[in-house]
C-alpha positions as CSV (number, residue, x, y, z in Angstrom):
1,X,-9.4,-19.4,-36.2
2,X,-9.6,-17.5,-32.7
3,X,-6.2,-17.1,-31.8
4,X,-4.9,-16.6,-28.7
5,X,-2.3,-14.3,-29.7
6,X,-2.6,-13.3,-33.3
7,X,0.0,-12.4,-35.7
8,X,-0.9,-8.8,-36.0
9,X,-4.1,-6.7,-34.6
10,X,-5.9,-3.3,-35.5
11,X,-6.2,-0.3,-33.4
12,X,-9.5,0.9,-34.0
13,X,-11.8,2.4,-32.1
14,X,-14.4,5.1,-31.2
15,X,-12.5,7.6,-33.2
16,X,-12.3,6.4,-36.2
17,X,-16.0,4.7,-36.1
18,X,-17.1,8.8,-35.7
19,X,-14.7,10.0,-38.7
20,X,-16.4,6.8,-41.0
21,X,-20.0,8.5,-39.6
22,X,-18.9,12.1,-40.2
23,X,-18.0,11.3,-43.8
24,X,-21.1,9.2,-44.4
25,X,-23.3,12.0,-43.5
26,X,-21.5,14.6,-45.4
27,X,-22.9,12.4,-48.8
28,X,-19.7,12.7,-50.5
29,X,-17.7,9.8,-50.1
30,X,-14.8,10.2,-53.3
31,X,-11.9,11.9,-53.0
32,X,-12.6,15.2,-51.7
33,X,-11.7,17.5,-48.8
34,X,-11.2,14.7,-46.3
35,X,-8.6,13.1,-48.8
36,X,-6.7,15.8,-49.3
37,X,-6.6,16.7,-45.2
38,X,-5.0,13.4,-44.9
39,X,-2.4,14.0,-47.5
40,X,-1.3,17.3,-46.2
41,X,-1.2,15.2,-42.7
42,X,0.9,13.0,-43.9
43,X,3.3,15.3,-45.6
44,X,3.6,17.3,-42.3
45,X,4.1,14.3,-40.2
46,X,6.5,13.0,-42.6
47,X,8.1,16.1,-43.5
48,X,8.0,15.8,-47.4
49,X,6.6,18.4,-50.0
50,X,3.8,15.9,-51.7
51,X,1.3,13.4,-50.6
52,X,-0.9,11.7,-52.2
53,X,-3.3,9.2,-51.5
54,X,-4.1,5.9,-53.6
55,X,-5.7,2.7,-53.5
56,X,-3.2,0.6,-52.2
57,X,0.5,0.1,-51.6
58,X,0.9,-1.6,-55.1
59,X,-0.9,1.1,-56.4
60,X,1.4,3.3,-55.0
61,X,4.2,1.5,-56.5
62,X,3.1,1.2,-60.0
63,X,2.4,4.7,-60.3
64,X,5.8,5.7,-58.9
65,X,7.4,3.5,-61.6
66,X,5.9,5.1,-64.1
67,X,6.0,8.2,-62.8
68,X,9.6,8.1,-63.4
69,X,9.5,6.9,-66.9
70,X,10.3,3.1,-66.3
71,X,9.2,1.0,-69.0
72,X,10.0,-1.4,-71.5
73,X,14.0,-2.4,-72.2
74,X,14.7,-0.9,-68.6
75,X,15.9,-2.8,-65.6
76,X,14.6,-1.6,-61.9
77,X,17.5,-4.0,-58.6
78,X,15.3,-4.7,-56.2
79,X,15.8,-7.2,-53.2
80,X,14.0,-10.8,-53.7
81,X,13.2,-10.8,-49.8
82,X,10.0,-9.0,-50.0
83,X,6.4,-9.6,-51.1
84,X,5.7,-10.1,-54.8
85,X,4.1,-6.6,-55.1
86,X,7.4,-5.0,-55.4
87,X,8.6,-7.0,-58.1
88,X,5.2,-7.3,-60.0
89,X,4.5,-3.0,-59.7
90,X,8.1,-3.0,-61.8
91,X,7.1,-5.5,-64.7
92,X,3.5,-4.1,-65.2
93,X,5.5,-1.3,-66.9
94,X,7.3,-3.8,-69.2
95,X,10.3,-3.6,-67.3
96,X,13.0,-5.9,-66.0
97,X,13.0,-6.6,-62.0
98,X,16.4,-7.8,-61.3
99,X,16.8,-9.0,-58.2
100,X,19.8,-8.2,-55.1
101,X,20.9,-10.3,-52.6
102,X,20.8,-9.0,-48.6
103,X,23.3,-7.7,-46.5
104,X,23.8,-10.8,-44.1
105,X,21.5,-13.0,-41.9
106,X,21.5,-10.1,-39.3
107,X,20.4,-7.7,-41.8
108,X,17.6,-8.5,-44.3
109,X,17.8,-5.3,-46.6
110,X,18.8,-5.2,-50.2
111,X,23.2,-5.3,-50.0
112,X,24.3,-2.0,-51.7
113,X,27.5,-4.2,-52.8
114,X,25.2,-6.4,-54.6
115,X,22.9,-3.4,-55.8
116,X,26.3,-2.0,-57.2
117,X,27.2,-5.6,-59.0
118,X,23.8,-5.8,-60.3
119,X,24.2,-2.4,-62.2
120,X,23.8,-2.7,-66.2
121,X,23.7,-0.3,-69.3
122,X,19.7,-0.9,-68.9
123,X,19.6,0.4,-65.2
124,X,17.1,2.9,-64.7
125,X,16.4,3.0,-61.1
126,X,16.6,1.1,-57.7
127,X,13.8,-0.4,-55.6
128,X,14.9,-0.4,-51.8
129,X,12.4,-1.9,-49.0
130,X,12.9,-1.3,-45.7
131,X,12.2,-4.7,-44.4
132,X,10.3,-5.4,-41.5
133,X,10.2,-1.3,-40.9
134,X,14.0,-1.2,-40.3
135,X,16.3,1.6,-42.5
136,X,18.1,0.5,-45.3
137,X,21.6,1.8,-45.8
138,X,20.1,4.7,-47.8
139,X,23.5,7.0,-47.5
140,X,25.4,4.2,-49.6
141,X,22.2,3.5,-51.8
142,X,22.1,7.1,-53.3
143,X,25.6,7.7,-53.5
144,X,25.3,4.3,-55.5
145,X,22.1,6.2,-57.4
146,X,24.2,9.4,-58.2
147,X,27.0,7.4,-59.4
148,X,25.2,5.7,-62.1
149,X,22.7,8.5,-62.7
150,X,20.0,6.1,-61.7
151,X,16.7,6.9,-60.1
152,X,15.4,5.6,-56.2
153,X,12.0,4.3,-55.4
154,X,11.1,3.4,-51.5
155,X,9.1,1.0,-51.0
156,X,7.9,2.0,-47.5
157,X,5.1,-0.4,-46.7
158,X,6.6,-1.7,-43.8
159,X,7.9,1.9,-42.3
160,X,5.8,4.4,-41.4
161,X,6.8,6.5,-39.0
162,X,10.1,5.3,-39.5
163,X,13.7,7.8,-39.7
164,X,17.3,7.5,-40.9
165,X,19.3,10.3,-40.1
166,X,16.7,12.5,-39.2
167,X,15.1,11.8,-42.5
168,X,11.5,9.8,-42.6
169,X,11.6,6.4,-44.4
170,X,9.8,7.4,-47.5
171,X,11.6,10.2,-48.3
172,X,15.3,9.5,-49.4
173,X,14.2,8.9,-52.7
174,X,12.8,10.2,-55.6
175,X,9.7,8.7,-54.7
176,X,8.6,6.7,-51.8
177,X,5.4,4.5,-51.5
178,X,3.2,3.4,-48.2
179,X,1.0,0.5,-47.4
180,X,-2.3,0.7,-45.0
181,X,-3.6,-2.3,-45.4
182,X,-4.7,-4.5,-42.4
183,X,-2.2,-5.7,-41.1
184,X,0.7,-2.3,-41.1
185,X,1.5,0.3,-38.6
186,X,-1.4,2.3,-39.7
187,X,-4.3,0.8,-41.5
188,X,-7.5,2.0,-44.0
189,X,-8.0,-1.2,-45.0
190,X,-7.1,-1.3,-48.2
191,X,-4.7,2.1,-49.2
192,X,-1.6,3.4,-49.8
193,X,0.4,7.1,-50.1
194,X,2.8,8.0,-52.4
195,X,5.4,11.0,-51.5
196,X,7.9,12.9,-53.0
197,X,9.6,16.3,-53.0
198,X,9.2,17.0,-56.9
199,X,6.9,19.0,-58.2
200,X,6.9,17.4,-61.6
201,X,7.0,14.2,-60.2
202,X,4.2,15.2,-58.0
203,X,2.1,16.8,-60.9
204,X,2.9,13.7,-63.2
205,X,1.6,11.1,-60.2
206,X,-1.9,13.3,-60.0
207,X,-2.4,12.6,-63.3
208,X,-1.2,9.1,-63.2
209,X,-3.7,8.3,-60.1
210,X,-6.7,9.3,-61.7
211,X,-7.3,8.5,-65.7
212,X,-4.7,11.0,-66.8
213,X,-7.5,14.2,-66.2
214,X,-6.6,17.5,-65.8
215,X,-9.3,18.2,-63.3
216,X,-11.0,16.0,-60.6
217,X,-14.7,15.6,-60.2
218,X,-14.5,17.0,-56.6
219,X,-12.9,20.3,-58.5
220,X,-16.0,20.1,-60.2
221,X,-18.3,19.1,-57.4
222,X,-17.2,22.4,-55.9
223,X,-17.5,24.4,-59.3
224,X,-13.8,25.5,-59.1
225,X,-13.7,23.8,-62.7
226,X,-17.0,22.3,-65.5
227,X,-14.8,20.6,-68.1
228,X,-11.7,18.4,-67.9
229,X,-9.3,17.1,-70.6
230,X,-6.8,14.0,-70.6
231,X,-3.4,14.2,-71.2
232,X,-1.9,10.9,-70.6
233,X,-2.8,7.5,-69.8
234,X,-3.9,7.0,-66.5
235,X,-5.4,4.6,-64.3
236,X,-8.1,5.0,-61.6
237,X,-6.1,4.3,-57.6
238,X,-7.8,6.8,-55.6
239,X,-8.9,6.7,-52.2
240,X,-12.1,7.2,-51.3
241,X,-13.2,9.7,-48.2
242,X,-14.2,6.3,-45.9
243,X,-10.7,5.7,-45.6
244,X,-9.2,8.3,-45.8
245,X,-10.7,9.9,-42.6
246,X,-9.8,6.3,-40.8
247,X,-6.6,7.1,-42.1
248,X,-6.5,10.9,-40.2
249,X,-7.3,9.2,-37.2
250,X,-4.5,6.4,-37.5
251,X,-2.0,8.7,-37.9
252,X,-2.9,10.1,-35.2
253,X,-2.0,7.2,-32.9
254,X,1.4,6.0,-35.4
255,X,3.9,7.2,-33.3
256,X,2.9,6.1,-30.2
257,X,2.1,2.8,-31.4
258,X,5.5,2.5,-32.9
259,X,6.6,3.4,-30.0
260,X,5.2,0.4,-27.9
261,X,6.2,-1.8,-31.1
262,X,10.4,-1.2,-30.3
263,X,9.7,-1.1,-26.6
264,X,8.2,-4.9,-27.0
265,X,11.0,-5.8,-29.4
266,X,13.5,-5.0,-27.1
267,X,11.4,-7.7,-24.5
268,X,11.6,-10.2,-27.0
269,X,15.4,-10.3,-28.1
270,X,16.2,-9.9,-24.1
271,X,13.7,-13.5,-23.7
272,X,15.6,-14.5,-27.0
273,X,18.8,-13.6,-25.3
274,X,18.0,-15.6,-21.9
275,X,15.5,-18.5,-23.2
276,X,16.6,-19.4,-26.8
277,X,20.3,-18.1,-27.9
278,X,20.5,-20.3,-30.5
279,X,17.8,-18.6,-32.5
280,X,19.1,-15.7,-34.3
281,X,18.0,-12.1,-34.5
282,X,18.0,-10.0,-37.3
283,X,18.4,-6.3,-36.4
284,X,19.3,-6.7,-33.0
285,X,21.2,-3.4,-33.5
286,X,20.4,-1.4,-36.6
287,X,20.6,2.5,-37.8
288,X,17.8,4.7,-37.4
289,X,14.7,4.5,-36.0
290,X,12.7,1.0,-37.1
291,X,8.9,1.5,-37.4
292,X,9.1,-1.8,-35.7
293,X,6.9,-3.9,-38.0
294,X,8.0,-7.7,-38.1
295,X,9.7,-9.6,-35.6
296,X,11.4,-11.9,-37.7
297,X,13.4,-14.5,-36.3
298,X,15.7,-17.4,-37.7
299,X,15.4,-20.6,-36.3
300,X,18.4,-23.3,-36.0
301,X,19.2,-24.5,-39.4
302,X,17.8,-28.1,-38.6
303,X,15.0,-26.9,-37.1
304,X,11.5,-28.1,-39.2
305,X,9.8,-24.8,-39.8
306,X,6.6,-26.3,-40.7
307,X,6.2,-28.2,-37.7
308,X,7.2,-25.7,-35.4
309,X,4.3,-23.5,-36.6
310,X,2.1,-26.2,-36.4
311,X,3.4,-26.6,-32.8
312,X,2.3,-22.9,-32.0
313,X,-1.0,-23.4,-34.2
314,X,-1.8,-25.6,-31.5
315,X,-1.1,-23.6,-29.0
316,X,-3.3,-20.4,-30.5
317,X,-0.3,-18.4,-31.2
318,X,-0.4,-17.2,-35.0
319,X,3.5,-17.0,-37.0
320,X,4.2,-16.3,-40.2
321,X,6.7,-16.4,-43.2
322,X,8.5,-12.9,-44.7
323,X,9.4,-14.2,-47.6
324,X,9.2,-16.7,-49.7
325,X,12.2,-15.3,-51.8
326,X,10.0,-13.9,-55.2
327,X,12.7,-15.4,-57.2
328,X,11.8,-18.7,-56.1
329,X,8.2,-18.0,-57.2
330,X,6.9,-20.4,-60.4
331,X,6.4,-17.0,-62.7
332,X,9.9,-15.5,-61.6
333,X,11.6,-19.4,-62.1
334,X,12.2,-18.6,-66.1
335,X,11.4,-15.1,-66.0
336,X,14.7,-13.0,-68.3
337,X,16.7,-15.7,-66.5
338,X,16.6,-14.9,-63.1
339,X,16.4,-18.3,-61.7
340,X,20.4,-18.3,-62.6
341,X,21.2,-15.4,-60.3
342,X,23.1,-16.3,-57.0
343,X,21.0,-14.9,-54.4
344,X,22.7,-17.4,-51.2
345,X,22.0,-15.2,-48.1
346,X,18.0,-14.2,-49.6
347,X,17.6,-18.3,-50.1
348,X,19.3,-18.9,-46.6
349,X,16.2,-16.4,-45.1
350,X,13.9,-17.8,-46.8
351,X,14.6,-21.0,-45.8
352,X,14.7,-20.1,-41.8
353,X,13.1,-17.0,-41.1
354,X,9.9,-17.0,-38.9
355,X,7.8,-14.4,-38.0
356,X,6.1,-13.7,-34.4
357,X,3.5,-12.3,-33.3
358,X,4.0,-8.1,-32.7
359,X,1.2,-5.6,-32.2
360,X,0.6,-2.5,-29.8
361,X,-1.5,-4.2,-27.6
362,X,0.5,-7.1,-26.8
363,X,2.0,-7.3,-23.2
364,X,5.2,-8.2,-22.0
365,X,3.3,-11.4,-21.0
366,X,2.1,-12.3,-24.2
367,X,5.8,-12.3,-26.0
368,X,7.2,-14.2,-22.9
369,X,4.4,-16.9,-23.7
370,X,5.4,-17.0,-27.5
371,X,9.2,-16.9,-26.6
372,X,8.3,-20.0,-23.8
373,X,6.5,-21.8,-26.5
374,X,8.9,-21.4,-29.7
375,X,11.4,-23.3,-27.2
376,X,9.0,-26.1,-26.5
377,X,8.4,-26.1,-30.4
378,X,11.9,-26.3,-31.1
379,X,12.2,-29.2,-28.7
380,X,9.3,-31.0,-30.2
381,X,10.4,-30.6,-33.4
382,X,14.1,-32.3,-33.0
């Protein structure tokens, strides 16, 4: 469909177009030099010791779980309001995803009070996700985490370029994991990054990334090395020089475009604020510095969700559901008897959350037209 005003849009341009070129006509397209320039980009940018790039955010979060030794009779808290990624990257190990309400309607991140009730002798670690690109509590998270002896993954998909305390998103952890795909602050495609300040954990996710060898074939590409062993079981989730060097150039622009991403959603809560009250905002005020990802709203609790999207469908403006609650999900229904657990405030979201249209080049025009439109929706739909 050719929407007026889509849900999300890519900044790409010239730039990038001449990094793809450059790396096509060097004839090595693996990871090689280019790859590793964008990891020690990253690290820089995001001020953490080790970067490494893999195939995909999922990628990036099954490696990190394993990475840490999470595996079979363990349980990983995590929050159900997130995509099914997060929760799926924790049971490919053999592991238990056990799943934490959120802090209240104005804040969508996992609760550290119900992180703390949802502790267990099989605990191993706990799976915070920055919804949306705005901080958890990760003060109260790791004093949680040193408390119990328990481990800290990020999953950081939604916050690039995002800070707590002066600290990037990402890197409160033990191990934090990024998304590029499409439709995120900064985009390859298809990618991801994993980052952490360990260098065991560091040397354990190389190995991880790519079958478990002890040297690459770029290593051996540039005769630094001829033979290779394997030491552990790995899987292949590199990324590949293409995008990679898209990847250089989107960084490039990340903070700048985040940038324009809060400016615009300060404009749309002050048309929320004037034009529709009764729809609530989550993070309206928050801690940190938000990457500025989603602009989720909730409607009125007797609005019809369905039909108010089909009302902007109409119009050409493109909305959007983050989440469905994952423990709702058919697999996660009888999975280790989660469908018992009380999750109210994640099922509340999930029943009246509704996300809008947010991207760098939107104007202030463009979000008065979706707020002007969501209130004709909402009036159509009564």
């Amino acid at each position: 469909m050719n929407w007026r005003i889509p849900l999300a849009d890519v900044d790409i341009g010239s730039a990038e177009i001449a990094a793809v070129q450059k790396v096509l006509e060097s004839r090595w397209l693996t990871m090689g030099s280019v790859t590793r320039q964008f990891e020690q980009e990253f690290a820089r940018q995001m001020n953490v010791k080790h970067a490494l790039a893999v195939a995909n955010g999922t990628a990036a979060l099954h490696l990190a779980c394993l990475a840490l030794g999470i595996g079979p009779g363990d349980e990983v808290i995590v929050p159900s309001l997130t995509f099914v990624a997060s929760a799926n990257a924790i049971r490919y190990t053999g592991a238990t995803p056990v799943f934490g309400d959120v802090v209240s309607l104005l804040d969508l991140n996992i609760s550290p009070l119900a992180v703390e009730k949802s502790i267990s002798p099989r605990t191993k670690a706990i799976m915070v996700v920055h919804y949306g690109g705005y901080p958890c509590d990760m003060p109260a998270i790791r004093a949680i985490a040193q408390k119990y002896n328990l481990k800290i993954i990020e999953d950081a998909a939604h916050a690039v370029g995002g800070e707590l305390e002066g600290i990037s998103l990402g890197c409160w952890s033990d191990i934090g994991c990024f998304s590029f795909f499409s439709n995120k602050n900064m985009t390859t495609g298809e990618g991801g990054m994993v980052v952490t300040n360990s260098d065991e954990l560091a040397n354990r996710l190389g190995l991880l990334r790519s079958h478990g060898m002890t040297t690459l074939t770029w290593d051996r590409h540039q005769g630094r090395a001829s033979e290779y062993d394997v030491v552990m079981l790995g899987y292949n989730y590199r990324l590949d020089e293409i995008r990679s060097a898209i990847g250089l150039v989107q960084l490039s622009k990340l903070e700048n475009n985040n940038e324009q991403r809060r400016k615009l959603s300060h404009v749309y809560h002050a048309a929320f604020n004037e034009v529709l009250p009764e729809v609530e905002l989550p993070f309206k005020d928050y801690r940190g510095k938000s990457a500025a990802h989603l602009l989720p709203v909730l409607l009125p609790a007797a609005a019809s969700r369905k039909q108010v999207m089909e009302f902007l469908k109409s119009r050409g403006i493109q909305s959007s559901i983050h989440y469905p609650p994952i423990h709702l999900f058919s697999i996660y229904q009888t999975f280790a008897g989660q469908n018992k657990r009380s999750l109210p405030v994640t099922e509340e979201v999930g029943r009246r959350e509704l996300t809008l249209p947010l991207y760098p080049a939107m104007t202030p025009d463009d979000v008065a037209l979706v707020v002007t439109t969501l209130k004709e929706a909402l009036e159509f739909s009564q």
